[in-house]
TIMIDO-968328 format. One record per residue (C-alpha): residue number from 1; residue in one letter; x, y, z. Coordinates in steps of 0.2 Angstrom, whole numbers, padded with zeros to 4 digits. Layout:
REM TIMIDO-968328
{NUM; 'A'; {X; Y; Z}}
...
//
This chain:
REM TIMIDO-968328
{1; 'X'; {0073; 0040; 0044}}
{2; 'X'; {0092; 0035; 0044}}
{3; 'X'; {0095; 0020; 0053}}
{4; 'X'; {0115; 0015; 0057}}
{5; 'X'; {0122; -0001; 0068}}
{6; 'X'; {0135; 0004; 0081}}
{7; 'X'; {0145; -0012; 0090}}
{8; 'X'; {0146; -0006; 0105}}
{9; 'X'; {0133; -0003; 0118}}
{10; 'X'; {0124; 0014; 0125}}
{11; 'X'; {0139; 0025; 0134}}
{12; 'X'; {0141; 0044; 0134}}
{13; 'X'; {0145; 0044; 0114}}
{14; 'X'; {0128; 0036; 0109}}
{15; 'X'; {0112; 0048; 0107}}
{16; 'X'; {0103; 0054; 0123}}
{17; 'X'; {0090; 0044; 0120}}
{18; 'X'; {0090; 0025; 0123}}
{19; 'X'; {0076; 0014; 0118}}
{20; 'X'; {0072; -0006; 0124}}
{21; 'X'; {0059; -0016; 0120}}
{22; 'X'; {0050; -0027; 0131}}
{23; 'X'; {0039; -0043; 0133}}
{24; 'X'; {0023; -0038; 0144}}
{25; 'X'; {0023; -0040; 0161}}
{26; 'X'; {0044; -0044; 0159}}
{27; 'X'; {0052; -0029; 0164}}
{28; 'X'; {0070; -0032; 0161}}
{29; 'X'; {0082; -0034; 0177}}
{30; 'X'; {0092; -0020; 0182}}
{31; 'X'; {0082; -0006; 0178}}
{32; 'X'; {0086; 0011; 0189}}
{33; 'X'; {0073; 0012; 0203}}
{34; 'X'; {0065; 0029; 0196}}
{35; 'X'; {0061; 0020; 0178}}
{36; 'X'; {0055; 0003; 0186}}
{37; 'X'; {0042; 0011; 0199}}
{38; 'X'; {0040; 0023; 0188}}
{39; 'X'; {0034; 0012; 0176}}
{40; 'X'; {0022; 0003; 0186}}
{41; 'X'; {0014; 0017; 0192}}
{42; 'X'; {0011; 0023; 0177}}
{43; 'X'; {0002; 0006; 0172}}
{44; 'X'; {0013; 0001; 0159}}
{45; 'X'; {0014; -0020; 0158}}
{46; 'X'; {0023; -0019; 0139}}
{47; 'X'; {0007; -0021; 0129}}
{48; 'X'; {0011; -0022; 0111}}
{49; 'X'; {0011; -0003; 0107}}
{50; 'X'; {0013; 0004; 0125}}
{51; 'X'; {0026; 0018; 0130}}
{52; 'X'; {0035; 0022; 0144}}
{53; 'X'; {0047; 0038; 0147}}
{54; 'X'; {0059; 0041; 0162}}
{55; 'X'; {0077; 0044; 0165}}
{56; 'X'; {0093; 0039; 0173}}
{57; 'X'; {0110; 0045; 0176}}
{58; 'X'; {0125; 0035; 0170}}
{59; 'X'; {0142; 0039; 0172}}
{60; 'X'; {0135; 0058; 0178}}
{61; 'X'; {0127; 0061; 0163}}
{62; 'X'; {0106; 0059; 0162}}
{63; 'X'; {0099; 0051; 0150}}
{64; 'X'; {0081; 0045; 0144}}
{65; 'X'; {0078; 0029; 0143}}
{66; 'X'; {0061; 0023; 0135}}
{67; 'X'; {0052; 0005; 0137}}
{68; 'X'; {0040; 0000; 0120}}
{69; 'X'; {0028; -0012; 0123}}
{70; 'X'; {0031; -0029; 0112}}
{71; 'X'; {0014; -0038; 0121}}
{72; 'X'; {0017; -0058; 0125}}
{73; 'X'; {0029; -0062; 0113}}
{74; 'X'; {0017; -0076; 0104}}
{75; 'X'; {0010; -0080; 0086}}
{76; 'X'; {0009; -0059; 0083}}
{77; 'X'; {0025; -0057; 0089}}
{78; 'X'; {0031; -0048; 0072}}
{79; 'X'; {0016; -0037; 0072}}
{80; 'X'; {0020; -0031; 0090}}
{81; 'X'; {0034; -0029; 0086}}
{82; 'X'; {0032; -0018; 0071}}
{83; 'X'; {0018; -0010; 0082}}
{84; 'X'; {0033; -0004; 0096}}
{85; 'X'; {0044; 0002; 0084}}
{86; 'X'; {0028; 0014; 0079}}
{87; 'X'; {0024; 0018; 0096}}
{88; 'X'; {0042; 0024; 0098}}
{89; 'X'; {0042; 0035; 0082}}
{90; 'X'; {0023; 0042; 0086}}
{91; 'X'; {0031; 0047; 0101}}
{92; 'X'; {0047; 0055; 0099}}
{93; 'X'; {0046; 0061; 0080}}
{94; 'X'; {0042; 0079; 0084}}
{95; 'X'; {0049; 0078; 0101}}
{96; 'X'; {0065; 0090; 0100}}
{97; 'X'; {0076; 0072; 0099}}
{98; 'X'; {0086; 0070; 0084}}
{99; 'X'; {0095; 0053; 0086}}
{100; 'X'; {0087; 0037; 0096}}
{101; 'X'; {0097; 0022; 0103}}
{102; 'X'; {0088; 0007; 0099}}
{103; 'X'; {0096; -0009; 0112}}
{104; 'X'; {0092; -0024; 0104}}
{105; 'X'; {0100; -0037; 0116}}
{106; 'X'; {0089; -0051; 0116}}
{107; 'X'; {0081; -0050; 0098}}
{108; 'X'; {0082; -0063; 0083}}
{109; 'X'; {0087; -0052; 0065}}
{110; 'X'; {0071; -0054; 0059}}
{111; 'X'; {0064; -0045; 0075}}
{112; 'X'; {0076; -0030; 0076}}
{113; 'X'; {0070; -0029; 0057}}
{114; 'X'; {0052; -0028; 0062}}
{115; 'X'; {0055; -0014; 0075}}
{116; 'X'; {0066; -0004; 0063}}
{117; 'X'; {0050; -0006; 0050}}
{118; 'X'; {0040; -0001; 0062}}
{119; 'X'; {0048; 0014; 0065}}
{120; 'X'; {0051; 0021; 0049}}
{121; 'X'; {0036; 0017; 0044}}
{122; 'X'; {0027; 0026; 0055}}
{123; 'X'; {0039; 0042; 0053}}
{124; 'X'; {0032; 0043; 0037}}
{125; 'X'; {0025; 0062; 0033}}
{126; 'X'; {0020; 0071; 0018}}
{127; 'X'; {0025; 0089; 0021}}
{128; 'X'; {0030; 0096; 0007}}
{129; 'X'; {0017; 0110; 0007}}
{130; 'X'; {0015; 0116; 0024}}
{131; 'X'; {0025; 0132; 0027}}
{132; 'X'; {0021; 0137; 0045}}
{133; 'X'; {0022; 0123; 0053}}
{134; 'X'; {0027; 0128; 0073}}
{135; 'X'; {0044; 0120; 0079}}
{136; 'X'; {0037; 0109; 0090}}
{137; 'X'; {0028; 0102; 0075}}
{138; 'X'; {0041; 0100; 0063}}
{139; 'X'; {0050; 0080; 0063}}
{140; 'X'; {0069; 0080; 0073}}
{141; 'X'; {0069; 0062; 0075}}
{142; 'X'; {0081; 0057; 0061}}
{143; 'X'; {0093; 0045; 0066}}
{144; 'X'; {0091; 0028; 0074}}
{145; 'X'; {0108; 0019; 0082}}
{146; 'X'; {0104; 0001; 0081}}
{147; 'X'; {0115; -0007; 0097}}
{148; 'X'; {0119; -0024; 0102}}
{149; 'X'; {0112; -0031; 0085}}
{150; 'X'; {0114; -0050; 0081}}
{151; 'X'; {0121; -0057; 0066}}
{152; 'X'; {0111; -0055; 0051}}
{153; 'X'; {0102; -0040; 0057}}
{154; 'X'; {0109; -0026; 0044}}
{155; 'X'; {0105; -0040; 0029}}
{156; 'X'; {0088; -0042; 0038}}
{157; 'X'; {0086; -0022; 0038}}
{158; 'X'; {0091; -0020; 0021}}
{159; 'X'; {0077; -0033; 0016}}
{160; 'X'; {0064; -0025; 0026}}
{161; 'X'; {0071; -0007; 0020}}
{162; 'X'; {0068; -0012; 0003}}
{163; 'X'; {0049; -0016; 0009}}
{164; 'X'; {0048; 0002; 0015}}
{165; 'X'; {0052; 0012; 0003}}
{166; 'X'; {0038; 0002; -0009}}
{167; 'X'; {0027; 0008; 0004}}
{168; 'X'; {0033; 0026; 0007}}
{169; 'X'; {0031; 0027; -0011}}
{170; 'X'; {0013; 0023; -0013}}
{171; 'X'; {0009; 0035; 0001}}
{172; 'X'; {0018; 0049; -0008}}
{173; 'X'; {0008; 0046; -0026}}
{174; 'X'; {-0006; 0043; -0015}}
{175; 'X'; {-0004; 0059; -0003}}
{176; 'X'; {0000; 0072; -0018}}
{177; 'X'; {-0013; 0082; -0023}}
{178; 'X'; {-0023; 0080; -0040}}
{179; 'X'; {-0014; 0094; -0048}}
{180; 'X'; {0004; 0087; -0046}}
{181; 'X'; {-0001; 0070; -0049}}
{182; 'X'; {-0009; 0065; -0065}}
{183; 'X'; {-0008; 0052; -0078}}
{184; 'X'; {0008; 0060; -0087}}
{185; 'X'; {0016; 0064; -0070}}
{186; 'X'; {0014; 0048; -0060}}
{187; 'X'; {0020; 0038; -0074}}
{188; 'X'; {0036; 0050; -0074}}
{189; 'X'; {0038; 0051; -0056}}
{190; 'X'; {0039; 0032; -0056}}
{191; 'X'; {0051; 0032; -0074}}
{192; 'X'; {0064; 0042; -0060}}
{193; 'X'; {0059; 0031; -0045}}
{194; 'X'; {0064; 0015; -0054}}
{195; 'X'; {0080; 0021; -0062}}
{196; 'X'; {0093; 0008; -0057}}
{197; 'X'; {0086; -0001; -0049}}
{198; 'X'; {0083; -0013; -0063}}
{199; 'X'; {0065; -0013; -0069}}
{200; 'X'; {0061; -0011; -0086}}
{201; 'X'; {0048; 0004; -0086}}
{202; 'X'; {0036; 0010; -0104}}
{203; 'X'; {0023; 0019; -0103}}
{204; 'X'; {0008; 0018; -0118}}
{205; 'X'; {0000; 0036; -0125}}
{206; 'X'; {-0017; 0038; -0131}}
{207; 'X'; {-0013; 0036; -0148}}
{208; 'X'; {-0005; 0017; -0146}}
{209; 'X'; {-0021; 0013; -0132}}
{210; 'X'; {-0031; 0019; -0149}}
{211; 'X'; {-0023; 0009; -0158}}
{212; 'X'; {-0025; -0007; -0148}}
{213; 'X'; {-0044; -0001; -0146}}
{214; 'X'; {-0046; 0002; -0125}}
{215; 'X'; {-0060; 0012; -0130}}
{216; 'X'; {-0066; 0006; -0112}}
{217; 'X'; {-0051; 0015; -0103}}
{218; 'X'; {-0051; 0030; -0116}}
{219; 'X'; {-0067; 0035; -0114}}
{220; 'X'; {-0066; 0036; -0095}}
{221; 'X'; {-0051; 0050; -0099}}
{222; 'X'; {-0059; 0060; -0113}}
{223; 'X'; {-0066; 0072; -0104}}
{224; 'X'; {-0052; 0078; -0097}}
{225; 'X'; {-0039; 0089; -0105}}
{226; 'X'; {-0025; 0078; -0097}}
{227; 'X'; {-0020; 0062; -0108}}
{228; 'X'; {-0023; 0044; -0101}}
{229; 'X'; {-0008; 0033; -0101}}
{230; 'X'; {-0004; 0015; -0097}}
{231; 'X'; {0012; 0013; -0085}}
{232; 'X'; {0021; -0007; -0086}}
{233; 'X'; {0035; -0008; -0075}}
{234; 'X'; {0043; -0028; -0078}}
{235; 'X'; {0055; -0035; -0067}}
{236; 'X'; {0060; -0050; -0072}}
{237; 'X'; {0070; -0056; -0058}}
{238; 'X'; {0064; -0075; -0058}}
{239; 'X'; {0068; -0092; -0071}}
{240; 'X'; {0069; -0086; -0088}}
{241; 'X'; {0054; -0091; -0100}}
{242; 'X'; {0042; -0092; -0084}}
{243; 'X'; {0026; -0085; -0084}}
{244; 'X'; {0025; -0070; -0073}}
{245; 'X'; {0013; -0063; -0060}}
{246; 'X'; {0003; -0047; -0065}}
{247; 'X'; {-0004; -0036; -0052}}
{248; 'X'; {-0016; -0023; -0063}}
{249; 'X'; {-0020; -0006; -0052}}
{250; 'X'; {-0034; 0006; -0055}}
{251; 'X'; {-0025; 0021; -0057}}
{252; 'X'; {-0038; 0037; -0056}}
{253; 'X'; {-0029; 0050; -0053}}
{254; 'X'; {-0043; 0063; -0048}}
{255; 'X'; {-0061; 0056; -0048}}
{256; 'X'; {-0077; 0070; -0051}}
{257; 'X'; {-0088; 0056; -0057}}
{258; 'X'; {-0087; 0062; -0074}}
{259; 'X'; {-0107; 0069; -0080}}
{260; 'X'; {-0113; 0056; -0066}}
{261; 'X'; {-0104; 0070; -0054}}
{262; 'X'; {-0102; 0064; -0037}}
{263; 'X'; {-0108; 0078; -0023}}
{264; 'X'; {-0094; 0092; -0015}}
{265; 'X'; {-0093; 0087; -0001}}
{266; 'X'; {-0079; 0075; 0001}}
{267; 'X'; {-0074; 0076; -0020}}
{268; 'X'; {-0057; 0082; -0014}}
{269; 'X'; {-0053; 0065; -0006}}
{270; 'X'; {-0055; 0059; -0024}}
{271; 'X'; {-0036; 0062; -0028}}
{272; 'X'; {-0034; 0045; -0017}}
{273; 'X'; {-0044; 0036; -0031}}
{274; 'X'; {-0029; 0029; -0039}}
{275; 'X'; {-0024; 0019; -0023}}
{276; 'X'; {-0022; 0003; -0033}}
{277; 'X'; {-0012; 0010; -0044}}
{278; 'X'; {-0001; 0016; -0030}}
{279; 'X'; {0001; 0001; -0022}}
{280; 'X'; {0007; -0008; -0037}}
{281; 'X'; {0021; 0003; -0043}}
{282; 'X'; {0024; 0005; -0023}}
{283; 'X'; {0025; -0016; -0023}}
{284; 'X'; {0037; -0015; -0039}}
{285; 'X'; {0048; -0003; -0033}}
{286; 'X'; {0050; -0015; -0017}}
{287; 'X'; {0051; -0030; -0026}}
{288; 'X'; {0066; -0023; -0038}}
{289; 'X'; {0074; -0017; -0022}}
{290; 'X'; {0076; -0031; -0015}}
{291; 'X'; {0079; -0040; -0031}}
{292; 'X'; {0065; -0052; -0027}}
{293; 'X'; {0067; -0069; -0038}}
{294; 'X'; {0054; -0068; -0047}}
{295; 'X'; {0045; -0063; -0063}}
{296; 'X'; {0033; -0048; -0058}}
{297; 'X'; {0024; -0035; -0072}}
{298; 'X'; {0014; -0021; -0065}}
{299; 'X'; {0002; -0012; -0074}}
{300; 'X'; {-0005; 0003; -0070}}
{301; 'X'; {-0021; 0010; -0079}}
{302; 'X'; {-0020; 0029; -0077}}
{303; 'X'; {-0033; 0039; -0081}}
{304; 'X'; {-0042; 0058; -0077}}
{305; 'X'; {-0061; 0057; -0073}}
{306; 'X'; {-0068; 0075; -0078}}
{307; 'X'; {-0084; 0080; -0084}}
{308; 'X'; {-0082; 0093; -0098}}
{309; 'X'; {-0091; 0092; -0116}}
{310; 'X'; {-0082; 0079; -0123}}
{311; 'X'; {-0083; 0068; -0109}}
{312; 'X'; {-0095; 0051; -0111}}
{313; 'X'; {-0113; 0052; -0105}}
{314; 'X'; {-0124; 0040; -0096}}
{315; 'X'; {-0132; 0030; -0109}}
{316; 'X'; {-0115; 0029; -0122}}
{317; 'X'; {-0107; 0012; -0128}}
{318; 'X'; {-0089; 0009; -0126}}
{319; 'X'; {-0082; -0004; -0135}}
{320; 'X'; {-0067; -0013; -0123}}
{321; 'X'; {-0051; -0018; -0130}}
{322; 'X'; {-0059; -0037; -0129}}
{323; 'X'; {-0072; -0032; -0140}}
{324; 'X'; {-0084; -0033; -0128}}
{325; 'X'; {-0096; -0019; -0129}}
{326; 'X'; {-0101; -0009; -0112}}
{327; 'X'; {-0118; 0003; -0111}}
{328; 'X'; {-0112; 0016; -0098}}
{329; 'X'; {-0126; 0018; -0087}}
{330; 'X'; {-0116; 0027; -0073}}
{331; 'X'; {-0098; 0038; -0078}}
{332; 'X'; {-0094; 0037; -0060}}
{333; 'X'; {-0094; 0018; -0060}}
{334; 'X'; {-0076; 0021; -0071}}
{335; 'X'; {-0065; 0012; -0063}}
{336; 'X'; {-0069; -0006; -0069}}
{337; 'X'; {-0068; 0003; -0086}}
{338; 'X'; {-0050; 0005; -0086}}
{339; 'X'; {-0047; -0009; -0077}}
{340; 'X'; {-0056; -0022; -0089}}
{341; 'X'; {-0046; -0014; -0106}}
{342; 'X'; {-0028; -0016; -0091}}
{343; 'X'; {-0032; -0032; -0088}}
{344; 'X'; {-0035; -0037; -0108}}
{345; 'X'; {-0020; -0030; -0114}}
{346; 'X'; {-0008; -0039; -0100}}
{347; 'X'; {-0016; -0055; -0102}}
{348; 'X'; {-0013; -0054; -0120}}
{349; 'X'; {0004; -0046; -0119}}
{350; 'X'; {0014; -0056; -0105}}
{351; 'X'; {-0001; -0074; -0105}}
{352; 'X'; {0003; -0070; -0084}}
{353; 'X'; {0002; -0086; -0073}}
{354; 'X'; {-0009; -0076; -0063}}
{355; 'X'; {-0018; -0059; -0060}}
{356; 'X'; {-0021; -0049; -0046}}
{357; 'X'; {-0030; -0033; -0048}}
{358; 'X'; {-0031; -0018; -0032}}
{359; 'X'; {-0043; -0003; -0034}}
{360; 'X'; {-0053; 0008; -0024}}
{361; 'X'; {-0068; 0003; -0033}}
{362; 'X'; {-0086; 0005; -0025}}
{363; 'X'; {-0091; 0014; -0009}}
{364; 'X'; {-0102; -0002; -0005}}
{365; 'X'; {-0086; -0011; 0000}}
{366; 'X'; {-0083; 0001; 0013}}
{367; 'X'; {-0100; 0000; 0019}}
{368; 'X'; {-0097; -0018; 0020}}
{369; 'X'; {-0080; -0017; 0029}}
{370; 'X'; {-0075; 0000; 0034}}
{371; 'X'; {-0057; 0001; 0035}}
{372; 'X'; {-0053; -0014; 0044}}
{373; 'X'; {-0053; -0027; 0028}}
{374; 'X'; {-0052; -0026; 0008}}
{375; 'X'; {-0063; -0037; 0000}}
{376; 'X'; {-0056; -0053; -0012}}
{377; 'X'; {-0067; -0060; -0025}}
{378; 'X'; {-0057; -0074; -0036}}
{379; 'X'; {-0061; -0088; -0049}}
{380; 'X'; {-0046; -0099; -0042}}
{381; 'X'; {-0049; -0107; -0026}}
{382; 'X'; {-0028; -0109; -0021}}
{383; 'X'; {-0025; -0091; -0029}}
{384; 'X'; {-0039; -0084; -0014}}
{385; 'X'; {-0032; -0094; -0002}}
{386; 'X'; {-0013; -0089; -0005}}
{387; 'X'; {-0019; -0070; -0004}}
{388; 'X'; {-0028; -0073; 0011}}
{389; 'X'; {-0014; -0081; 0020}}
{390; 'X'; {-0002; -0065; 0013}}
{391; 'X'; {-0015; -0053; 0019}}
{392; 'X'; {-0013; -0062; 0037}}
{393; 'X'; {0006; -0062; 0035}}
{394; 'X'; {0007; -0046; 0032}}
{395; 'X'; {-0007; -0036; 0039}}
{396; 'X'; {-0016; -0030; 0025}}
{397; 'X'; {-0030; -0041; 0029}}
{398; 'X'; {-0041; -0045; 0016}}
{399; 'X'; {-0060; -0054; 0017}}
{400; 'X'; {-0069; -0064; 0002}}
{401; 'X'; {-0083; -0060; -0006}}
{402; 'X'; {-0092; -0072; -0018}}
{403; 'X'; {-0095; -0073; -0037}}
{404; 'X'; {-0108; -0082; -0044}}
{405; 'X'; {-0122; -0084; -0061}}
{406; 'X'; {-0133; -0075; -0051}}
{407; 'X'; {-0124; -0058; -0050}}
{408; 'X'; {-0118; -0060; -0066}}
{409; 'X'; {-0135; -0059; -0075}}
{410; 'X'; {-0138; -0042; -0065}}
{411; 'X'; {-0126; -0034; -0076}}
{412; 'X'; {-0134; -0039; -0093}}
{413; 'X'; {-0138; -0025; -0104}}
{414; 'X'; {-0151; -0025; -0117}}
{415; 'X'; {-0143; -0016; -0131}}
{416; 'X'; {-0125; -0021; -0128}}
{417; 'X'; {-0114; -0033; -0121}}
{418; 'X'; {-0115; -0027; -0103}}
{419; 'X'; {-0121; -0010; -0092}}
{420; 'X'; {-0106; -0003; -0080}}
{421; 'X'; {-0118; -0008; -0066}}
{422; 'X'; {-0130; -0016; -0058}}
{423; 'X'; {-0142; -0014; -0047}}
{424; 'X'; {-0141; -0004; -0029}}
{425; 'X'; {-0136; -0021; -0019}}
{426; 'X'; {-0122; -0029; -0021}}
{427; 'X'; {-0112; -0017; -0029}}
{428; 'X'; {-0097; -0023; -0024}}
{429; 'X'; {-0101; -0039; -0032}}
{430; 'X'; {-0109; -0033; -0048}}
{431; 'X'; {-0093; -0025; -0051}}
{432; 'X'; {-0081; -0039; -0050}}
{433; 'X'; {-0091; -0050; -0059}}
{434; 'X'; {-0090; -0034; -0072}}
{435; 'X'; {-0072; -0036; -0073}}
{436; 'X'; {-0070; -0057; -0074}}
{437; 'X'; {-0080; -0055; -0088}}
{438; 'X'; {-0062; -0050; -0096}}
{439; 'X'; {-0053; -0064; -0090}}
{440; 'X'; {-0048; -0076; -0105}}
{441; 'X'; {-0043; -0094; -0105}}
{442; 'X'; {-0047; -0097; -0086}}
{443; 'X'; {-0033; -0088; -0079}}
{444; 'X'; {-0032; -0088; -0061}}
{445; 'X'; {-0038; -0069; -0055}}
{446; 'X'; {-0042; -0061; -0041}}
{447; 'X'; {-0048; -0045; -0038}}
{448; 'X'; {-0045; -0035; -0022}}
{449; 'X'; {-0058; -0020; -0019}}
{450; 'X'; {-0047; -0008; -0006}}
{451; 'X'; {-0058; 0006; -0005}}
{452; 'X'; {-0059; 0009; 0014}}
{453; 'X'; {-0041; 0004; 0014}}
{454; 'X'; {-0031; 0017; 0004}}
{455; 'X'; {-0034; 0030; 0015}}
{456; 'X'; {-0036; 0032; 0036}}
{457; 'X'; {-0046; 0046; 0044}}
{458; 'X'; {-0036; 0043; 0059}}
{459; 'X'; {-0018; 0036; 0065}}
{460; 'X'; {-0014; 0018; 0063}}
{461; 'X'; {0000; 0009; 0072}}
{462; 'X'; {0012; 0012; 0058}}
{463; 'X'; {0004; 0025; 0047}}
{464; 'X'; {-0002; 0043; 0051}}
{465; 'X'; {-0017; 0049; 0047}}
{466; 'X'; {-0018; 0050; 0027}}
{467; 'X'; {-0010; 0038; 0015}}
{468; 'X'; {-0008; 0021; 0022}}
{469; 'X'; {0003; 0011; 0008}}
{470; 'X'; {-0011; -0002; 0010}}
{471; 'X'; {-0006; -0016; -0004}}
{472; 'X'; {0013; -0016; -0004}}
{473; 'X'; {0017; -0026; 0008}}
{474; 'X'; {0004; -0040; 0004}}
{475; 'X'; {0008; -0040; -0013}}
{476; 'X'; {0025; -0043; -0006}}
{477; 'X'; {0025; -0054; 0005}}
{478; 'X'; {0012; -0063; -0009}}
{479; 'X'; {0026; -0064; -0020}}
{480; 'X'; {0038; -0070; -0006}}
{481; 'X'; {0026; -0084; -0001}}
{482; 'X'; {0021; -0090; -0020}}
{483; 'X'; {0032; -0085; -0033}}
{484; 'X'; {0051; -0085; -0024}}
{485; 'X'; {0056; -0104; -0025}}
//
């Protein structure tokens, strides 16, 4: 979605349609008659999210004007906001409209940039295999002219622009199908996505993961006749010489559960397994957008799940990159296997100030949260609380989850170090306290289990259904809050 400013306000040269956000129950003055009745009758108040269409004739030309709820303009007024631009988008994206004249009179820049976010967030499709799509499904809403816009708001724009297209790329590595997106291939797609923008991208083969000994994340990958890589982007955009943040992402690009094969029902939606992953290249790219001061590495552990004759069995030991030896009871509990030999090597790489890892890691988390929270477990009481208050900030909500002894000793093996998992309850637990057995020297972690999050069986105010980009923006706004002085 382009989105221009224009100085002057709505006449016969401005698009068609004309939109205005509204507080509820604060219909603006001077309304025509038709859109004001017309708008009570049809109930709308300007709840955060609601949508009224009508008409009016100016100058002897009609035109549709369009009223998007903003709701009662307190703490959530952001949100709402960003909730109206996506009621406008849901609503005119396939509409036969091309352009749309956004009035801002009224809004602060940080507001206009919240219904602008909104908006192009929410226009968001992945389309690039359908071929019969009917006309009146095909996108026409392309354009949004920004009117009456207040100083700052084009800066504002750019930020939250920046913020976006992070998001829109996780979607896209999220959304593409298991064939087109595997470990070679997503590490290349994000080589081309970060070029000038001024991250520093490599990516490790199998022979120097070898090498290094990640027999953990190896031995997820060896059944599959696709390599394994490991993907670090760096943007180093903070004080020299200080310690960055790493954020580590479980990057499974297609999921069969290895010999432990998972059902066929539902295995397609396995291509979504390397959500984490997404959600950190899509927070790099955002954060090197909009040249965020900070010191930033993202890690990407990617890796192929399949099932063929050299692929590990239940009952093999792994021996992690720690050193740490691992009897696999389950090959569909991989996940925390590449994740534990990611978050070795970037500890010992980069000695990061802290560590934040995303995956879709256990069904149990969604049974505990469906797709309304991801769970956060952490070792470091101020490090929870900061991803809690980002999570708030930024929508990506997040709830804790505790670590303790006790589930630790329910992962004890008796012929290696530890089993790949635990017992049927707390599964979710069982399998972060797998992975903090792989933090070194007390660093400050945290582990965020986004399973029913990376995916939406339905439309959300600012996503359709699909890919949601869940991750981006808290990791974002986490940086804002923590690491930008």
């Amino acid at each position: 979605m382009n989105v221009t400013f224009a100085a002057a306000n709505h006449d016969a040269s401005t698009p068609r349609l004309l939109a205005r956000v509204v507080e509820q129950d604060k219909l603006p003055a001077g309304l025509p008659r038709a859109v004001s009745e017309g708008a009570a009758a049809s109930r709308f108040s300007g709840k955060a999210g609601q949508v009224f269409d009508g008409f009016q004739e100016v100058d002897g030309t009609v035109q549709r004007l369009a009223l998007a709820g903003a709701g009662k303009g307190d703490e959530a007024r952001l949100p709402a906001l960003e909730k109206a631009g996506g009621a406008l988008t849901a609503k005119y994206l396939v509409s036969g409209e091309k352009e749309l004249a956004l009035d801002t009179a009224g809004l602060s820049a940080e507001e206009v940039a919240a219904v602008l976010l909104g908006m192009r967030l929410r226009a968001w499709r992945w389309d690039e295999y359908r071929t019969k799509l009917r006309d009146e499904q095909k996108p026409t809403l392309a354009t949004v002219v920004v009117l009456n816009a207040p100083d700052g708001a084009e800066a504002a724009w750019q930020d939250a622009s920046a913020l976006a297209a992070g998001v829109e790329f996780t979607r896209e590595l999220v959304a593409e199908p298991p064939n087109v997106i595997y470990p070679a291939s997503f590490a290349e797609r994000a080589r081309e996505r970060f070029e000038g923008t001024g991250a520093k991208v490599r990516v490790l083969d199998e022979a120097e993961m070898d090498a290094l000994g990640m027999g953990a994340l190896l031995g997820v990958g060896q059944g599959s006749a696709r390599d394994s890589r490991l993907l670090v982007i760096e943007w180093m955009g903070g004080n020299e010489g200080e310690a960055p943040v790493a954020f580590v992402g479980k990057g499974v690009t297609f999921d069969t559960g290895g010999i432990s094969l998972k059902p066929g029902a539902g295995m397609d939606e396995m291509k979504w397994d390397m959500g984490g992953a997404g959600a950190v290249a899509g927070a790099m790219l955002a954060l090197a957008k909009r040249k965020a001061k900070a010191n930033v590495i993202g890690v990407c552990g990617l890796v192929e799940n399949m099932p063929d004759g050299n692929a590990i069995r239940p009952g093999d030991v792994l021996t992690s990159m720690s050193g740490q030896t691992i009897e696999v009871l389950n090959t569909d509990a991989e996940g925390r296997l590449v994740l534990c030999d990611a978050l070795c090597w970037v500890q010992r790489e980069y000695k990061p100030a802290r560590i934040v890892d995303l995956a879709t890691l256990t069904g149990a988390m969604v049974i505990a949260l469906g797709q309304e929270h991801a769970g956060l477990f952490a070792n470091d009481e101020s490090l929870a609380d900061d991803l809690l208050a980002a999570g708030k900030a930024s929508g990506d909500k997040l709830w804790r989850f505790p670590l303790a002894p006790e589930y630790d000793k329910l992962i004890d093996s008796p012929i290696a170090d530890m089993k790949n998992v635990g017992p049927r309850w707390a599964g979710s637990i069982t399998a972060a306290q797998f992975l903090q057995r792989f933090i070194e020297n007390d660093t400050p972690w945290a582990h965020l289990d986004i399973a029913g999050m990376a995916w939406a069986e339905k439309p959300g105010a600012t996503f359709d259904k699909g890919a949601t980009g869940y991750g981006v923006r808290l990791l974002d706004t986490f940086v804002r809050e923590t690491a930008e002085g």
